[in-house]
C-alpha positions as CSV (number, residue, x, y, z in Angstrom):
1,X,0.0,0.0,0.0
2,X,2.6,2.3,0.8
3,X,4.8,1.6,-1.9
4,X,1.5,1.9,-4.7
5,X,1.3,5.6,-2.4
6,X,4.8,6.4,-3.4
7,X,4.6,5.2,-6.8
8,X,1.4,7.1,-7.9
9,X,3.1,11.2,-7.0
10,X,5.9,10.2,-9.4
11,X,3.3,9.1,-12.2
12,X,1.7,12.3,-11.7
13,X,4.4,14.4,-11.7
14,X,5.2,12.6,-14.9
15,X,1.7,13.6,-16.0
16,X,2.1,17.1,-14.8
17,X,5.5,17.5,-16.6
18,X,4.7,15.7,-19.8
19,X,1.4,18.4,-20.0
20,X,2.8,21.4,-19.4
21,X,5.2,20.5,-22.5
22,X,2.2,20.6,-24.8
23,X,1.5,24.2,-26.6
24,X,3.2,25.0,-29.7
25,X,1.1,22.5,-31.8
26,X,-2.2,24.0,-30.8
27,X,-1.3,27.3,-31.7
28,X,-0.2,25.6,-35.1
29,X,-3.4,23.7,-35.0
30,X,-5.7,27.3,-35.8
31,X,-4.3,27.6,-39.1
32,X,-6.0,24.5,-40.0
33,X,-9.4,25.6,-38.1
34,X,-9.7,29.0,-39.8
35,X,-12.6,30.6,-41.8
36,X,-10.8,29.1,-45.1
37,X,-11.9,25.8,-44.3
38,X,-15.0,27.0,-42.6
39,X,-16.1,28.1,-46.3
40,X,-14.0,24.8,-48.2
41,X,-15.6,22.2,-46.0
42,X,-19.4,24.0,-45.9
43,X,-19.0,24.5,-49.9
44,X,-18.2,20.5,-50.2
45,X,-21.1,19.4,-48.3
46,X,-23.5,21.9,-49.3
47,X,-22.9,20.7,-53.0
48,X,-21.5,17.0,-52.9
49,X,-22.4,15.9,-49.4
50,X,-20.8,12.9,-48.0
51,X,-18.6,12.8,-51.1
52,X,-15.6,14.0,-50.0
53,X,-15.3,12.8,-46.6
54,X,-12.1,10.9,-47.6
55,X,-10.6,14.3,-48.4
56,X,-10.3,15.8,-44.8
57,X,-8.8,12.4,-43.4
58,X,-6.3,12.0,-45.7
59,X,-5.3,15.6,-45.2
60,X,-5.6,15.1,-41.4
61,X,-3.4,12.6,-42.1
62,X,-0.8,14.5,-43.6
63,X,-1.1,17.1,-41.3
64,X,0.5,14.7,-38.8
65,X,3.5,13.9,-40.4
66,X,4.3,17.3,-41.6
67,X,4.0,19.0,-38.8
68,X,5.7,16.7,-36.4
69,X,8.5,17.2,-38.9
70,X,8.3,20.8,-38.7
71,X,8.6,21.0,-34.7
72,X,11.5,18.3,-35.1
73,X,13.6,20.6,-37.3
74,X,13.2,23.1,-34.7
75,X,14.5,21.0,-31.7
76,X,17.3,19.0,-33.0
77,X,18.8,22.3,-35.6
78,X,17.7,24.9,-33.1
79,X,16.8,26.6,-36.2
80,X,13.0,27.6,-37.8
81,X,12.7,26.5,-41.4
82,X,12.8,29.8,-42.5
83,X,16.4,30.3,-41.0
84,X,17.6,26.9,-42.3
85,X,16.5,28.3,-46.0
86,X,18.2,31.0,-45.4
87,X,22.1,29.1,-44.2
88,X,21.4,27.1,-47.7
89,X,20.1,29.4,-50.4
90,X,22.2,32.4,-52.5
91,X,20.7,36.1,-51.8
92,X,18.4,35.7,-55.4
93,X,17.0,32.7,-53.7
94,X,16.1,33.6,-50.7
95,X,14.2,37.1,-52.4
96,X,12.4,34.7,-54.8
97,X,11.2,32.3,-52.0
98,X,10.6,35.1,-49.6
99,X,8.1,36.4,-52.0
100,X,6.2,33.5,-52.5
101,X,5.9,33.0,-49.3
102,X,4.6,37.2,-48.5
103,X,2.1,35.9,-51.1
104,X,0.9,33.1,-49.1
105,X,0.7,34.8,-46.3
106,X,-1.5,37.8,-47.9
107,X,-3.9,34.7,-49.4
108,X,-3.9,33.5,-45.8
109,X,-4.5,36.7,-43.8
110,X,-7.4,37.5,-46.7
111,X,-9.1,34.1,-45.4
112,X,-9.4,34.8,-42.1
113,X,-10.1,38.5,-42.1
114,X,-12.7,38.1,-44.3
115,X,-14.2,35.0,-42.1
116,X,-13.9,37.2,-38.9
117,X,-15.7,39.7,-41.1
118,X,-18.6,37.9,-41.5
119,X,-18.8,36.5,-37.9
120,X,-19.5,39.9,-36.8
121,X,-22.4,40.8,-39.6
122,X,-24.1,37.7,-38.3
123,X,-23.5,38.5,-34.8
124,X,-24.0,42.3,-34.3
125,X,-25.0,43.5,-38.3
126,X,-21.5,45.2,-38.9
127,X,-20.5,46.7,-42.4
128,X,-17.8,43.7,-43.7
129,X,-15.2,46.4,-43.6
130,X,-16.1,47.5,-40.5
131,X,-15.6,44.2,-39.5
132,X,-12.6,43.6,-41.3
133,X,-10.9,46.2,-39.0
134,X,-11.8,45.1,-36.3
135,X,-10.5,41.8,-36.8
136,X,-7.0,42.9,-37.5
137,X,-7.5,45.4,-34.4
138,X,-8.1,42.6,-32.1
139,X,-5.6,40.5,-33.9
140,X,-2.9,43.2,-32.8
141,X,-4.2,42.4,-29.0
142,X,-3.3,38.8,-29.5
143,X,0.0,39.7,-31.0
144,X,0.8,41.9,-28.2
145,X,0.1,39.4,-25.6
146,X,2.9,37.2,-27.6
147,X,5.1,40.3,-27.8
148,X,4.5,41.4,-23.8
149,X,3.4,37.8,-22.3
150,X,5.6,35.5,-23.7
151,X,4.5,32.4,-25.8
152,X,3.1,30.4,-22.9
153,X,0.7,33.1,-22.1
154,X,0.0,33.4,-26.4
155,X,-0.4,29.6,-26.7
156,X,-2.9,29.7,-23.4
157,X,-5.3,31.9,-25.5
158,X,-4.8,30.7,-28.7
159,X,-6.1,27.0,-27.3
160,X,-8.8,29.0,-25.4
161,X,-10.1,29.9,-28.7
162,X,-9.5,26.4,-30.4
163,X,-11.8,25.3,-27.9
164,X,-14.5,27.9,-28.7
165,X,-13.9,26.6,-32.2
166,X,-14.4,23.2,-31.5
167,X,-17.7,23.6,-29.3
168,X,-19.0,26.3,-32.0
169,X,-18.4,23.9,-35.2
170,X,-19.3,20.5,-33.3
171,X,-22.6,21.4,-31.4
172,X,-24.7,20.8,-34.3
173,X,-23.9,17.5,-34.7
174,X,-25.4,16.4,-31.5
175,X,-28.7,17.6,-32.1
176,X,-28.7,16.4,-35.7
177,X,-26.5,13.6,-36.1
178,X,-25.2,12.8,-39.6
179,X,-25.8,9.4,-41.6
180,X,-22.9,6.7,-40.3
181,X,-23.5,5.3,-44.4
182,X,-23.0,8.5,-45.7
183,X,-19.5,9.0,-44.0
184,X,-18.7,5.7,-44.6
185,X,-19.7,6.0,-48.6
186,X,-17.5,9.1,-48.3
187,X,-14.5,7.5,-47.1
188,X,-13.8,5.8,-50.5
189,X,-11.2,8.8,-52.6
190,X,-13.2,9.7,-55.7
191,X,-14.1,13.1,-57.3
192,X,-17.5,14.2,-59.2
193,X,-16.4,16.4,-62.3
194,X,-14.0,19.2,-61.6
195,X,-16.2,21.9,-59.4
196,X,-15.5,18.8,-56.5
197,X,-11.7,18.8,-57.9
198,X,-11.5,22.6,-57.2
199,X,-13.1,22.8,-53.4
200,X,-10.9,19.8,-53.2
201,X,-8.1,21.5,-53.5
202,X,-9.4,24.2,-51.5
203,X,-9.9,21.9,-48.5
204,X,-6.3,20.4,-48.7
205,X,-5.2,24.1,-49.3
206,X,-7.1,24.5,-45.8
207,X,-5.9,22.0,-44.2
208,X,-2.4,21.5,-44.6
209,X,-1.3,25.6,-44.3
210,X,2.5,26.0,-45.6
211,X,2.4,29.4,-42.6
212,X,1.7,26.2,-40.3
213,X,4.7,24.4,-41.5
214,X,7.5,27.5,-41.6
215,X,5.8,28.6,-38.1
216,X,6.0,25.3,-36.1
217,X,9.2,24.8,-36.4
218,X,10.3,28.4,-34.8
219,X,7.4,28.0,-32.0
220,X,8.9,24.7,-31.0
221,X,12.6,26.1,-31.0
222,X,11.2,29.2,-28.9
223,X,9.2,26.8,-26.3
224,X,12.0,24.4,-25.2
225,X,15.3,25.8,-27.0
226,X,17.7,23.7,-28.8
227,X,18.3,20.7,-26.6
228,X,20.7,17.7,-26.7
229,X,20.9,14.1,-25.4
230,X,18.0,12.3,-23.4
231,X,16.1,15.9,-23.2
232,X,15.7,16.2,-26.7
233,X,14.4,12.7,-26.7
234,X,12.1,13.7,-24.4
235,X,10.9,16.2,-26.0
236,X,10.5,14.5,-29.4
237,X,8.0,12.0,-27.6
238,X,5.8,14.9,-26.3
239,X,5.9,16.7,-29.1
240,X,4.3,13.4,-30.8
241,X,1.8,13.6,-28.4
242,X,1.3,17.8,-28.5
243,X,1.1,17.0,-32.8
244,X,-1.4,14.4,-32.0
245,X,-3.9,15.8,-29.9
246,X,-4.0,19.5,-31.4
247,X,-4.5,17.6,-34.7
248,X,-7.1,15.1,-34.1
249,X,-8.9,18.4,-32.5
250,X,-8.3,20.2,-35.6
251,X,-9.4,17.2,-38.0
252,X,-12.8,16.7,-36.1
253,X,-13.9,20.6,-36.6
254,X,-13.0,20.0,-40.1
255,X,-15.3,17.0,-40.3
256,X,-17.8,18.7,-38.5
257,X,-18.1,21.4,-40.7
258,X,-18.5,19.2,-43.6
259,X,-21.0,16.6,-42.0
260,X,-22.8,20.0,-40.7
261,X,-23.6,20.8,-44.1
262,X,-23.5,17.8,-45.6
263,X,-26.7,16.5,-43.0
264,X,-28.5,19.6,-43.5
265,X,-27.7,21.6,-46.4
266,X,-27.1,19.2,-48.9
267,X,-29.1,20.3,-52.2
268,X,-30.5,23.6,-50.8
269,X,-30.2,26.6,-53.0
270,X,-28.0,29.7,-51.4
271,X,-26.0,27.6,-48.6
272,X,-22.6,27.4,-50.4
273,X,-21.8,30.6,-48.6
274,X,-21.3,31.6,-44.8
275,X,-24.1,33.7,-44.9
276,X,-26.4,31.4,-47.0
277,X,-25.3,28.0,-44.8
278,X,-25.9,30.3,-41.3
279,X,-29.5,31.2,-42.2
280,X,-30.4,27.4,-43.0
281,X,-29.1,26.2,-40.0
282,X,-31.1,28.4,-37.9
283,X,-34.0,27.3,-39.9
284,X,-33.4,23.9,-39.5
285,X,-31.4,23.5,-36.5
286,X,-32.6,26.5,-34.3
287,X,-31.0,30.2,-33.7
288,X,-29.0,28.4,-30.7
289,X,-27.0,26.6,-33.0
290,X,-26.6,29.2,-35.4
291,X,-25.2,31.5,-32.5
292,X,-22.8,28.5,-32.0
293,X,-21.6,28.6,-35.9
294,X,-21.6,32.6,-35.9
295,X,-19.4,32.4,-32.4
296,X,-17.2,29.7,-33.6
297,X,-16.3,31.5,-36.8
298,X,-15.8,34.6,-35.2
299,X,-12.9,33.2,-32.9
300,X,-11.6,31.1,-35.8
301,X,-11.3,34.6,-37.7
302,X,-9.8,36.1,-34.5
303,X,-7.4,33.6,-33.2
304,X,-5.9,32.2,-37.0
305,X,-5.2,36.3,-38.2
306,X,-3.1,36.7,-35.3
307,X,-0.7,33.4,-35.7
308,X,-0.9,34.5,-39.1
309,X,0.6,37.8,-38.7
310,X,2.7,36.0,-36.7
311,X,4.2,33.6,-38.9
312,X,4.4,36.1,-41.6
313,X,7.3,37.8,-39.4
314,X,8.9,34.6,-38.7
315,X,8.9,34.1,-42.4
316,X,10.8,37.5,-42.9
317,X,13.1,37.2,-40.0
318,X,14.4,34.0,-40.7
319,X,14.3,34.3,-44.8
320,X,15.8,38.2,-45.1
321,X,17.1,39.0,-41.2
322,X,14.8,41.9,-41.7
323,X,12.7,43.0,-38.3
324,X,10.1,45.1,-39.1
325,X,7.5,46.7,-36.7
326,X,4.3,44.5,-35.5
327,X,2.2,47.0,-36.5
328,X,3.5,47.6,-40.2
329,X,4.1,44.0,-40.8
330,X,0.6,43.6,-39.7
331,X,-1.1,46.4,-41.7
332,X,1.2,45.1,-45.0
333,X,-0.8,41.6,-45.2
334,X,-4.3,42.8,-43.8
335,X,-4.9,46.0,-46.4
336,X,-5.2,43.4,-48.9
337,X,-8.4,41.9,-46.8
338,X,-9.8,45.5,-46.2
339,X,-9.6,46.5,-50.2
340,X,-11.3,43.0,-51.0
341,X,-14.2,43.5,-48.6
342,X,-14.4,47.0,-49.4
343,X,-14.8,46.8,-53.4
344,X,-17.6,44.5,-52.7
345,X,-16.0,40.8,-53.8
346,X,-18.2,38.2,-53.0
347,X,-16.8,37.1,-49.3
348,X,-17.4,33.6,-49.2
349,X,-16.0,33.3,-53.1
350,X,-12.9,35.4,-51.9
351,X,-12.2,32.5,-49.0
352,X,-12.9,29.9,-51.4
353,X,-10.1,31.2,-54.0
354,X,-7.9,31.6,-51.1
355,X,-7.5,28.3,-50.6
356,X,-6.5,27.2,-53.7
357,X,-3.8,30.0,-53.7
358,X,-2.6,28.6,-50.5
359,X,-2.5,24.7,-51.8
360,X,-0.2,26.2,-54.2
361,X,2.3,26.9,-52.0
362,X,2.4,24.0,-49.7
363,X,5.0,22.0,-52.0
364,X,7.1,25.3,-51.3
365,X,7.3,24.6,-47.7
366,X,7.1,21.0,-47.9
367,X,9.5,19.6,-50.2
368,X,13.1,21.8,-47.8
369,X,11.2,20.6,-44.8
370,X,11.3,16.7,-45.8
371,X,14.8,17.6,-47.5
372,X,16.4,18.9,-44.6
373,X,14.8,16.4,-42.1
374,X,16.4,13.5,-44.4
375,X,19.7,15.0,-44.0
376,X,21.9,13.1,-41.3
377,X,24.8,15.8,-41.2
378,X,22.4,18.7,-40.3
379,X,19.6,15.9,-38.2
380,X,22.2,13.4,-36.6
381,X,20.9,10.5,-35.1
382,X,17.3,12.0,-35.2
383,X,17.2,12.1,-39.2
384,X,14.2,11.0,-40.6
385,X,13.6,7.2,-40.9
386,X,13.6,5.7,-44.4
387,X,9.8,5.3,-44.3
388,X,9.0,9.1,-42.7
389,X,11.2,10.3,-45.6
390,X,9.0,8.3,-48.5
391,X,5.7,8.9,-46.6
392,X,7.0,12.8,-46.8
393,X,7.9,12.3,-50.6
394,X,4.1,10.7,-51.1
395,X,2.7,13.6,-49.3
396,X,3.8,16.2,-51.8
397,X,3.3,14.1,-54.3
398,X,-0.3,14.0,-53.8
399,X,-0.8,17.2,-53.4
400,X,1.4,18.7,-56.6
401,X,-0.5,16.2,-58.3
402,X,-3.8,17.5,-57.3
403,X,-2.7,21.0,-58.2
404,X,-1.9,20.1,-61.8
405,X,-5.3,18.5,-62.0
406,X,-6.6,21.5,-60.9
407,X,-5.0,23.6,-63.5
408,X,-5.8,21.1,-66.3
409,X,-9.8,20.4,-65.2
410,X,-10.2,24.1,-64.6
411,X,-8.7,25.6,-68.3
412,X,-9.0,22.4,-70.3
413,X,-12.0,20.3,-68.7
């Protein structure tokens, strides 16, 4: 008895330790939460139901992989990706890639402006400028509690807000639970002519954020430093556990957002939109759970702007050395957002597209990361395994692939 006393404070202490290790993978998690996917996932079951069920695992899936890799580049090189571009690419190269990447992170920032936009017309009325400023005005809040708090403090809120996320997105399904043979029909990969190719491609562009790959890397190096020995070991095996859990969060709001529509929406006229998909569920669901969606979205807008803004100056730092302000690096990618919502662009549209702009440049970030994981002289001993490195390979070959048959379907279908 008194040795099963002893025993059980050491397991807890174990517990208590291993926890307060988790963090940096939830903040990575929002980018794949944000209003981006709100509008991808809505769009595919509004129009194709169950149909592309198989889409959101698989990118779950990959989600996994890559971002593990990311936070292990970070640990073992002490380095962000960004940084350990920059140690391997001439001065042209690193301008080139730096652009790329500001244009990503515009295509993100106009996602999730725009979705924080809307969450406050459908909560309070509010112009969708109005809106839009507002959004980056509280992003700047966030920001500044990274800036003045530290990241513990910043990661604390961020998962605050996942969790709003997750309750606002998943509440539905409990009052109207979707068809267990519709998910499992949907599980089986196919497509249905090239409109379910395009929000395809929008979902995985959604999903698997290249912002989330350059920025997990730098937010695991900033959390626990660049360790050696049993430590980093131990670190490794929580930071499999962090990757897990924020992502198997993550991956069921996805679902839930498509099964929400999907269920409810599926063949209605008007609901491929925010606005459209909103107003049906409070018909058919009740204004409760339409609060829920409206709530949900609005800290999804909130919470993925902010770590967007901040990977955007991790991007800079680590590709160019350059330190800029917070508040000019955050007005350079959010006055693209204001100028779409205030010429009058079609909102939900404008998310849609900025997905596909964003799948585009996930082969960017993922082809150095699996490169420089592979690499014994800059990994050691924790270089990628033979079967991470062709599971990496497969990855971005999926998703390349699916980009040229975007292209093709889109201009030659």
């Amino acid at each position: 008895m008194a040795l099963a006393e002893a025993v059980r404070p050491k397991k807890l202490g174990r517990l208590r330790t291993s926890t307060a290790l988790l963090g940096p993978a939830f903040v990575a998690a929002i980018a794949y939460v944000d209003p981006g996917n709100v509008a991808s996932n809505i769009s595919a079951g509004a129009r194709f139901g169950y149909l592309l069920v198989w889409v959101i695992v698989v990118a779950n899936l990959m989600a996994v992989l890559v971002q593990y890799l990311s936070a292990k580049l970070g640990l073992v090189t002490g380095m962000s990706l960004p940084e350990a571009l920059r140690e391997r690419m001439p001065r042209t190269g690193r301008l080139t890639y730096w652009i790329q990447a500001e244009v990503v992170a515009v295509a993100t920032d106009l996602a999730e402006v725009v979705g924080g936009a809307i969450a406050l017309n459908l909560l309070f009325d509010l112009p969708l400028l109005m809106g839009g400023v507002i959004t980056g005005a509280v992003s700047m809040v966030l920001l500044m509690v990274q800036d003045k708090g530290g990241q513990r403090r910043f990661e604390r809120v961020i998962t605050g807000l996942l969790l709003v996320i997750a309750v606002g997105f998943l509440s539905s399904l409990f009052v109207e639970p979707p068809s267990p043979s519709g998910i499992a029909g949907g599980l089986i990969p196919m497509f249905s002519g090239t409109d379910s190719v395009l929000i395809a491609a929008a979902m995985l562009g959604a999903t698997v954020m290249p912002h989330a790959v350059y920025l997990h890397s730098g937010l695991a190096r900033d959390r626990h430093g660049h360790q050696e020995g049993a430590q980093r070991k131990r670190l490794l095996r929580a930071t499999r556990f962090d990757v897990g859990f924020a992502m198997l969060l993550a991956g069921a709001v996805n679902m839930g957002m498509l099964l929400l529509a999907a269920t409810n929406l599926q063949g209605q006229e008007g609901v491929d939109s925010i606005e459209g998909a909103h107003a049906a569920v409070g018909q058919a669901l009740g204004p409760g759970i339409a609060l829920m969606l409206a709530i949900g979205l609005l800290a999804s807008g909130l919470a993925s702007t902010s770590v967007g803004a901040y990977a955007g100056a991790m991007i800079m730092q680590g590709l160019l050395r350059k330190r800029i302000p917070l508040l000019l690096r955050r007005l350079i990618t959010l006055t693209p957002a204001l100028v779409v919502l205030a010429i009058g662009v079609d909102p939900s549209q404008a998310l849609v597209v900025s997905q596909v702009v964003l799948s585009f440049g996930i082969p960017f970030a993922l082809a150095p990361l699996i490169r420089l994981t592979s690499d014994r002289s800059l990994m050691g001993d924790d270089v990628n395994r033979r079967v991470t490195t062709v599971l990496g390979w497969l990855v971005a070959a999926i998703i390349i692939t699916l980009n040229i048959a975007l292209i093709y379907l889109t201009f030659f279908g």
